[in-house]
TORMAR-69988 format. One record per residue (C-alpha): residue number from 0; x, y, z. Coordinates in nm, 2 decimals. Example, Ala and Ser with C-alpha at 12.3 -4.5 7.8 and 13.67 -1.06 7.14 Angstrom:
BEGIN
atom nr->0, u->1.23, v->-0.45, w->0.78 .
atom nr->1, u->1.37, v->-0.11, w->0.71 .
//
This chain:
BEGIN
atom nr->0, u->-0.79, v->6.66, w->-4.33 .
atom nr->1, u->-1.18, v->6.66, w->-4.33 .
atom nr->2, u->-1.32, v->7.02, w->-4.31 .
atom nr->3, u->-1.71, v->6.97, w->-4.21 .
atom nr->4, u->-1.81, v->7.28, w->-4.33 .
atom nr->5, u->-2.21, v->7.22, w->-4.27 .
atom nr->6, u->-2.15, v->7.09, w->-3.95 .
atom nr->7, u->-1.88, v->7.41, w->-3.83 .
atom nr->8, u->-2.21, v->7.66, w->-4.04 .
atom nr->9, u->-2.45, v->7.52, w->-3.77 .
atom nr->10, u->-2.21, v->7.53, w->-3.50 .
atom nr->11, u->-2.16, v->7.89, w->-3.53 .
atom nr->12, u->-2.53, v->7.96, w->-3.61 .
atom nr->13, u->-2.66, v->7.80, w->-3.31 .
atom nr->14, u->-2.38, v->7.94, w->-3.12 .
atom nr->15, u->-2.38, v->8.33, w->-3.21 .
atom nr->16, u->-2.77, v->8.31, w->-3.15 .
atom nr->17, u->-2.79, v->8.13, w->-2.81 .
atom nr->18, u->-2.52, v->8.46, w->-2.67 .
atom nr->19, u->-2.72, v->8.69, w->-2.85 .
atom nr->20, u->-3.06, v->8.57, w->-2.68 .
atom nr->21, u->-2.89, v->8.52, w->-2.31 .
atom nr->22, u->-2.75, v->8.89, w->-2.33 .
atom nr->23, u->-3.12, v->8.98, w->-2.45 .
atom nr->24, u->-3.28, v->8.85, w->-2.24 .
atom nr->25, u->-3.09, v->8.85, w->-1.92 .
atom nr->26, u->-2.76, v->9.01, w->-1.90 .
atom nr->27, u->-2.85, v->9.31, w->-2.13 .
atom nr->28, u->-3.08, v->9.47, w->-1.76 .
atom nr->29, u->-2.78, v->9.36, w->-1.53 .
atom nr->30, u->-2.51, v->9.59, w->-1.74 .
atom nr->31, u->-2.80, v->9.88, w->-1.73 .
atom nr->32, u->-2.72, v->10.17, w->-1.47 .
atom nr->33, u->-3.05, v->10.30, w->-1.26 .
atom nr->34, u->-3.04, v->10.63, w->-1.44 .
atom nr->35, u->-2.74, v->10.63, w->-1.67 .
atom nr->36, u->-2.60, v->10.56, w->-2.00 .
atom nr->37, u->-2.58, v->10.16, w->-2.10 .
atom nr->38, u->-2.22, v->10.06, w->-2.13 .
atom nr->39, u->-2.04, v->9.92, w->-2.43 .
atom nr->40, u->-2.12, v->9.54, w->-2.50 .
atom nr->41, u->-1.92, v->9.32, w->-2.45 .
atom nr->42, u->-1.70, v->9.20, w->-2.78 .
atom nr->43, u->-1.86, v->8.86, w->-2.77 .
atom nr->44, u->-2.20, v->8.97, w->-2.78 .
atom nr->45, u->-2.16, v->9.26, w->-3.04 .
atom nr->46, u->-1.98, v->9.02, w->-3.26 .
atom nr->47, u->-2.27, v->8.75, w->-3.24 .
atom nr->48, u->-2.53, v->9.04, w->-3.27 .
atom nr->49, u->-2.33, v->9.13, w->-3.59 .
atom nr->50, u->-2.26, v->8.75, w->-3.73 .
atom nr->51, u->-2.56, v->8.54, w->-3.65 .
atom nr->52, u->-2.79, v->8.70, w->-3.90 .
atom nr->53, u->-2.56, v->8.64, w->-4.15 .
atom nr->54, u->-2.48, v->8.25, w->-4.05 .
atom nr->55, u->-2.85, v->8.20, w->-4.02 .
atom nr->56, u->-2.94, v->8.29, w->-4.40 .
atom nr->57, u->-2.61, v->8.16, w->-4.53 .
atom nr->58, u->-2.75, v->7.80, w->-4.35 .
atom nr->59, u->-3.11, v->7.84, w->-4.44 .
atom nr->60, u->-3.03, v->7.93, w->-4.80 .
atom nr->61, u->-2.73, v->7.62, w->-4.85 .
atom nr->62, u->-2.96, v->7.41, w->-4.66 .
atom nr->63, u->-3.33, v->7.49, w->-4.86 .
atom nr->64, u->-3.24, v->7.65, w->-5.17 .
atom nr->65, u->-2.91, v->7.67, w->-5.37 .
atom nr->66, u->-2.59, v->7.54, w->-5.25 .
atom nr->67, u->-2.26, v->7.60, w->-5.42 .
atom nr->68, u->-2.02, v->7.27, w->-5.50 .
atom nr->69, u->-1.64, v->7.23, w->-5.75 .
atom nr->70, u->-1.58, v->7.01, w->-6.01 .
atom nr->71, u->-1.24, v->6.84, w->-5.88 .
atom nr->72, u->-1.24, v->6.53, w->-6.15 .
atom nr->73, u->-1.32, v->6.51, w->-6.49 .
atom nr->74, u->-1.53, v->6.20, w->-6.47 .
atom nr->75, u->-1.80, v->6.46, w->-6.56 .
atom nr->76, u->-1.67, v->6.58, w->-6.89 .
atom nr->77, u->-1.76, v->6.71, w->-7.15 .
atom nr->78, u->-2.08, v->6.83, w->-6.99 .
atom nr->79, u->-1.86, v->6.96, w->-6.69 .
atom nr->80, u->-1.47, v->7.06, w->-6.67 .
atom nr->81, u->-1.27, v->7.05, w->-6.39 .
atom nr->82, u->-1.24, v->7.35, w->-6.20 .
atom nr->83, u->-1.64, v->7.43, w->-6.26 .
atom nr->84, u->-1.79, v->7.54, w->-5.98 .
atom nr->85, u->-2.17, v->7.49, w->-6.00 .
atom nr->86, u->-2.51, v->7.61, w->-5.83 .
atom nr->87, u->-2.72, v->7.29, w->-5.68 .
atom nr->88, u->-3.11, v->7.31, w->-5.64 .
atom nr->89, u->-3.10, v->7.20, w->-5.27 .
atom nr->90, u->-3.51, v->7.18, w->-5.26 .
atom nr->91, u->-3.57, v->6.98, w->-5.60 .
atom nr->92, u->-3.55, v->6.64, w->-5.44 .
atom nr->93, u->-3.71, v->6.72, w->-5.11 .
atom nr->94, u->-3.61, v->6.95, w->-4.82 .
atom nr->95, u->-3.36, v->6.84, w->-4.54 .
atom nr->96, u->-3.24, v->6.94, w->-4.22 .
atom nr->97, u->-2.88, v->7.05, w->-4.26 .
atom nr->98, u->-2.61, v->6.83, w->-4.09 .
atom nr->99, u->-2.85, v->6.56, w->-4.01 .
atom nr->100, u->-2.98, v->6.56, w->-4.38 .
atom nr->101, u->-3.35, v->6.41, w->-4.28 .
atom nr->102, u->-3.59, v->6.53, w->-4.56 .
atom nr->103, u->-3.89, v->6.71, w->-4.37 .
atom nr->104, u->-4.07, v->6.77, w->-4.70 .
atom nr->105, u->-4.09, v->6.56, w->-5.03 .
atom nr->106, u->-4.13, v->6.77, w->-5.34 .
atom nr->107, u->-3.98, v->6.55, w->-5.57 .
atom nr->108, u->-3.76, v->6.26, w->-5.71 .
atom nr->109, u->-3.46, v->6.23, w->-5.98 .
atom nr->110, u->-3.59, v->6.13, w->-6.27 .
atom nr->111, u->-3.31, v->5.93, w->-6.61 .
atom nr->112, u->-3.11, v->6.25, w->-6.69 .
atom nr->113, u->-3.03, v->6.43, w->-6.43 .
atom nr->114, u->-2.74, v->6.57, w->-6.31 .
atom nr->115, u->-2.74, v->6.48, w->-5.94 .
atom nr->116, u->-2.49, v->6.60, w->-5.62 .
atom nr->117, u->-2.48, v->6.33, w->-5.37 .
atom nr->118, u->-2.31, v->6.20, w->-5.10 .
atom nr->119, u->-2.08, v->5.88, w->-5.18 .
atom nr->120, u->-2.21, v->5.62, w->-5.06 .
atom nr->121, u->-1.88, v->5.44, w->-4.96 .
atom nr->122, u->-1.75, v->5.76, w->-4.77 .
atom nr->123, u->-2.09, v->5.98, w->-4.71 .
atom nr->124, u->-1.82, v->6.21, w->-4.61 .
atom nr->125, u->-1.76, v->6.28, w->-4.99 .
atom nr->126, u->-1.97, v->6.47, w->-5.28 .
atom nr->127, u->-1.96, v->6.33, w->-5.57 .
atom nr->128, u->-2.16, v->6.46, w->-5.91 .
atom nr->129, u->-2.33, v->6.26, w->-6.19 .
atom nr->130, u->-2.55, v->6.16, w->-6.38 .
atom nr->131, u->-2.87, v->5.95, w->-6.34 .
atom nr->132, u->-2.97, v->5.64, w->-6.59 .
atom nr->133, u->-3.19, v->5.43, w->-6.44 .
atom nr->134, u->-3.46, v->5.50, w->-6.17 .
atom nr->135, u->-3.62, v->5.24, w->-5.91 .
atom nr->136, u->-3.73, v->4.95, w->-6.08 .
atom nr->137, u->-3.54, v->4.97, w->-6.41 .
atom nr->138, u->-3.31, v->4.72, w->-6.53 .
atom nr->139, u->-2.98, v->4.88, w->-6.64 .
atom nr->140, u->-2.71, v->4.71, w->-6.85 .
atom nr->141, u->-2.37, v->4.86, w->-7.00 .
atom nr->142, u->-2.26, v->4.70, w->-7.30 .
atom nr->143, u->-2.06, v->4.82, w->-7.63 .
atom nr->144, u->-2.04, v->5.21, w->-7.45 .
atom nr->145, u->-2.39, v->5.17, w->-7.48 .
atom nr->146, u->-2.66, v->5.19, w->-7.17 .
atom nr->147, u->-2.95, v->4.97, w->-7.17 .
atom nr->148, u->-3.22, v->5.02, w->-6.99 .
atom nr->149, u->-3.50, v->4.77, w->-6.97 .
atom nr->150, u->-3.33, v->4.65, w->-7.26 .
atom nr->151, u->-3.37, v->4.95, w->-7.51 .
atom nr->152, u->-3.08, v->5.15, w->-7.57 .
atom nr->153, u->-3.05, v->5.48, w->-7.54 .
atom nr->154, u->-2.97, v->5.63, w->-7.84 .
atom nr->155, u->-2.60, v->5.77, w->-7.93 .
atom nr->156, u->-2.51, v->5.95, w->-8.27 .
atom nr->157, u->-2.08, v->6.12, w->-8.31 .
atom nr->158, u->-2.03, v->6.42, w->-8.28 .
atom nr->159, u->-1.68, v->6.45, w->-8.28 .
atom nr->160, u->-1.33, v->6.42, w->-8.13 .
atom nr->161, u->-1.24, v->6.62, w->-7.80 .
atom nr->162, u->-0.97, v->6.89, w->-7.82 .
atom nr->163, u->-0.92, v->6.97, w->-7.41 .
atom nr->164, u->-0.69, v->7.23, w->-7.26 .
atom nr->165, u->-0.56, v->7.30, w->-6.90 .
atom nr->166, u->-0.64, v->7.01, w->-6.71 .
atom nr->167, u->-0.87, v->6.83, w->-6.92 .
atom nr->168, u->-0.55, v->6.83, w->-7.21 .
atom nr->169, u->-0.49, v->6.48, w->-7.12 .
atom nr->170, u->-0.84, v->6.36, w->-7.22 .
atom nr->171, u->-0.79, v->6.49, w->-7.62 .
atom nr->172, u->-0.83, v->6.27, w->-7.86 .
atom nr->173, u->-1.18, v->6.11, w->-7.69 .
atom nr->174, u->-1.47, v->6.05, w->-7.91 .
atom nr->175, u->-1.77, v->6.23, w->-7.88 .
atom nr->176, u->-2.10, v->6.16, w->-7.89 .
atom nr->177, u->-2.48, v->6.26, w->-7.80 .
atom nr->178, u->-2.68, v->6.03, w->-7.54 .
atom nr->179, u->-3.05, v->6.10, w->-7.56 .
atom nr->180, u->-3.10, v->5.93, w->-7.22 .
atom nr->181, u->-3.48, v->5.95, w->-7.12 .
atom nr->182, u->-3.60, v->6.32, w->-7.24 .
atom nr->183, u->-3.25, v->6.43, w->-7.18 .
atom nr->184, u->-2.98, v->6.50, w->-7.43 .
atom nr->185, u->-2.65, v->6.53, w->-7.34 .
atom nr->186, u->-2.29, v->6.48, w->-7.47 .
atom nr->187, u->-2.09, v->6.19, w->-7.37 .
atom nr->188, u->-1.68, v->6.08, w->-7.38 .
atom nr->189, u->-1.56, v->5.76, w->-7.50 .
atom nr->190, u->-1.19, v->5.62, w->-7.51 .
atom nr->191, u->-1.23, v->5.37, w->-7.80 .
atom nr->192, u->-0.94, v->5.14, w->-7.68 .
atom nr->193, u->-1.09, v->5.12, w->-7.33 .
atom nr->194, u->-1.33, v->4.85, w->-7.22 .
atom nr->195, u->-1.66, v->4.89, w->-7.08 .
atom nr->196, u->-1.60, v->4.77, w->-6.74 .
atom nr->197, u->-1.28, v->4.85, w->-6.56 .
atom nr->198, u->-1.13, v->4.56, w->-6.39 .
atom nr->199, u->-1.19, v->4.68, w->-6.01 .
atom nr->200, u->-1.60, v->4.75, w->-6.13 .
atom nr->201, u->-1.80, v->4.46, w->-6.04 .
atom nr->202, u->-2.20, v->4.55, w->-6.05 .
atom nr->203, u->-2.29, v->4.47, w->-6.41 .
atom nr->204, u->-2.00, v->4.16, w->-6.41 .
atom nr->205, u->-2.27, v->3.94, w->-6.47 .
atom nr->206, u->-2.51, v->4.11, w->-6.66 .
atom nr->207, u->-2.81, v->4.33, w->-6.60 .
atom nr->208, u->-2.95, v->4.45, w->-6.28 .
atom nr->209, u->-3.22, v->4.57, w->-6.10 .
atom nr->210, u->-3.24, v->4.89, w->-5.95 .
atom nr->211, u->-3.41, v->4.84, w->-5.61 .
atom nr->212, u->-3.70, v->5.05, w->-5.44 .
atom nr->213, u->-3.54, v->5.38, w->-5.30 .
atom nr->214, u->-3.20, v->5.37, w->-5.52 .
atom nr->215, u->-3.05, v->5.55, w->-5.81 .
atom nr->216, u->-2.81, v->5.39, w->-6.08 .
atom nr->217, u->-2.55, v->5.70, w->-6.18 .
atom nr->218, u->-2.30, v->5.68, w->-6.43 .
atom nr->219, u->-2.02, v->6.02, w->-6.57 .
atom nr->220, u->-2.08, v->6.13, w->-6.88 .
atom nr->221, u->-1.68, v->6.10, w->-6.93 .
atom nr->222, u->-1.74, v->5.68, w->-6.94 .
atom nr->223, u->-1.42, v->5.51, w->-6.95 .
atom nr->224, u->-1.29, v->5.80, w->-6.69 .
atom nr->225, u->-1.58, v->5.76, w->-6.39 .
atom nr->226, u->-1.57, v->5.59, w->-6.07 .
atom nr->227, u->-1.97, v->5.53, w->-6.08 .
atom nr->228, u->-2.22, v->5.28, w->-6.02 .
atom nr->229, u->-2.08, v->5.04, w->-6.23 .
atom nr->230, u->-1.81, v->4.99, w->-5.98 .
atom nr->231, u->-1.97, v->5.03, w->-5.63 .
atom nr->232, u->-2.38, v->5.03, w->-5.68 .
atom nr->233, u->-2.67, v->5.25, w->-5.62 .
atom nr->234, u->-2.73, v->5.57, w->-5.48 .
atom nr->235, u->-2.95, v->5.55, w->-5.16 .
atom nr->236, u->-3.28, v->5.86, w->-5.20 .
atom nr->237, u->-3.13, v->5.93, w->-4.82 .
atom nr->238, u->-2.78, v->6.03, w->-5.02 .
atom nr->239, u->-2.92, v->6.28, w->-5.26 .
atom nr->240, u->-2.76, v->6.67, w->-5.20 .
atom nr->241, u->-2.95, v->6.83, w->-5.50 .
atom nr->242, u->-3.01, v->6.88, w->-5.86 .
atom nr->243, u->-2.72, v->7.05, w->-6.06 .
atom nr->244, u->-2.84, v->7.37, w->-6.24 .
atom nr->245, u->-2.56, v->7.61, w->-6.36 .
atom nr->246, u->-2.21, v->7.72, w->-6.36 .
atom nr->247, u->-2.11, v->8.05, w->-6.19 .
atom nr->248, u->-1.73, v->7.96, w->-6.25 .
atom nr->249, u->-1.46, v->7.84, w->-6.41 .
atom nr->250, u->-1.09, v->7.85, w->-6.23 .
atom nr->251, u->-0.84, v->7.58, w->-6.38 .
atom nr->252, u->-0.54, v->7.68, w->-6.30 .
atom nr->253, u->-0.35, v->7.43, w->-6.54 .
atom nr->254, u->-0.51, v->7.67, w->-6.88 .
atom nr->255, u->-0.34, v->8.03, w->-6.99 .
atom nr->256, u->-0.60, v->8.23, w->-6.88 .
atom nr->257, u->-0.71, v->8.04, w->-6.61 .
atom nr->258, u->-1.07, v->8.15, w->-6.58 .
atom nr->259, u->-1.28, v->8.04, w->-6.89 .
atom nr->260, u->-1.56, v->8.33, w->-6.89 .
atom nr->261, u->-1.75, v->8.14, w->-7.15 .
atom nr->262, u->-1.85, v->7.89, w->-6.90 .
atom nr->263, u->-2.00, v->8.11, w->-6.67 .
atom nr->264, u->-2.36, v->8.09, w->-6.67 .
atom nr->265, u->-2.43, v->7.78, w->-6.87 .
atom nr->266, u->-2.75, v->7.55, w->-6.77 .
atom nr->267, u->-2.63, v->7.23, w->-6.69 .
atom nr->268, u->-2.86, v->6.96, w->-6.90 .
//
């Protein structure tokens, strides 16, 4: 079932205020006795006297300035685990109206590296997070677990072999390594055994492309384990939620422990 929670935020917001203005403005004198003492209000307009301040900076601050999101997959690892839940920068990229996400202010653009929210282009209805490698008017290639991008690749050195727990046990035994993509270093995951392309992907069949005016090629940082632009294409500007910027949790329910306190407060690069 798809909870719209935006949408529902709005709904409420728009709601609580418009009884809280009408009883304000015009039923507040019609309750007043000539002489006596105001009666009690009624329940629905105390509660939306009480609630709409509250909905109205819990939308203007999701909407314009940090916006919390989870980690569900690991196509992010080892820079992000599932069950991270992270802080985005809602105003990095430009502000937007909430619900009908039309940017009203350009203050910004993702630039190779980044660590983007957006909305997936094949369901706009989902969020999905990763990670930016080529920028309008690049030309991106994938080739050996290497990218290319305007035919230089972006550097890669080993750093080791991954050792997960909880749910990301299943992805032990990965190699390793550190991307310098753009000004951006980062740490990648490799399966060895795996091949560049998974059969179902078909952008970068063929060979190179050309990102296109307005559009974003994303890949994970977990490569062979990432549903990304390899398979289905480019990231419209219109699609971008935010930049990532920190985690405030970690809840994985499959580790002993189950919260990883170390996590907690780490810039996400």
């Amino acid at each position: 079932m798809y909870f719209d929670f935006p949408t529902i935020l709005v709904a409420l917001t728009l709601f609580t205020g418009l009884v809280w203005l009408l009883d304000l403005m015009f039923l507040r004198r019609k309750r007043l006795p000539a002489g006596g003492e105001e009666p009690k209000e009624p329940m629905l307009v105390e509660l939306s006297r009480s609630f709409f301040p509250v909905f109205l900076v819990v939308v203007l601050l999701r909407s314009f300035v940090i916006e919390p999101f989870r980690i569900p997959s690991g196509s992010m690892m080892p820079t992000l685990l599932i069950g991270d839940f992270i802080l985005v920068n809602k105003f990095a990229y430009g502000l937007r109206l909430p619900v009908l996400e039309t940017k009203v202010l350009d203050l910004g653009e993702p630039e190779q590296g980044d660590v983007v929210v957006f909305r997936f282009p094949e369901n706009p209805r989902l969020d999905y997070i990763k990670r930016v490698v080529a920028v309008p008017g690049d030309e991106v290639y994938y080739r050996n677990k290497t990218i290319l991008v305007n035919g230089k690749p972006m550097g890669q050195s080993p750093v080791g072999i991954y050792q997960g727990a909880g749910a990301g046990e299943r992805f032990s035994g990965h190699l390793v390594g550190s991307e310098l993509l753009g000004k951006v270093e980062h740490k990648i995951m490799m399966h060895p055994m795996a091949p560049d392309l998974n059969p179902g992907c078909r952008v970068l069949q063929e060979g190179p492309v050309k990102v296109p005016e307005g559009h974003y090629f994303v890949m994970g940082d977990n490569r062979d384990n990432s549903n990304d632009s390899r398979c289905w294409g480019f990231v419209p500007e219109s699609h971008l939620r935010g930049r990532a910027m920190a985690i405030w949790m970690n809840w994985d329910s499959q580790r002993a422990g189950i919260v990883d306190w170390s996590r907690i407060g780490q810039v996400i690069e």
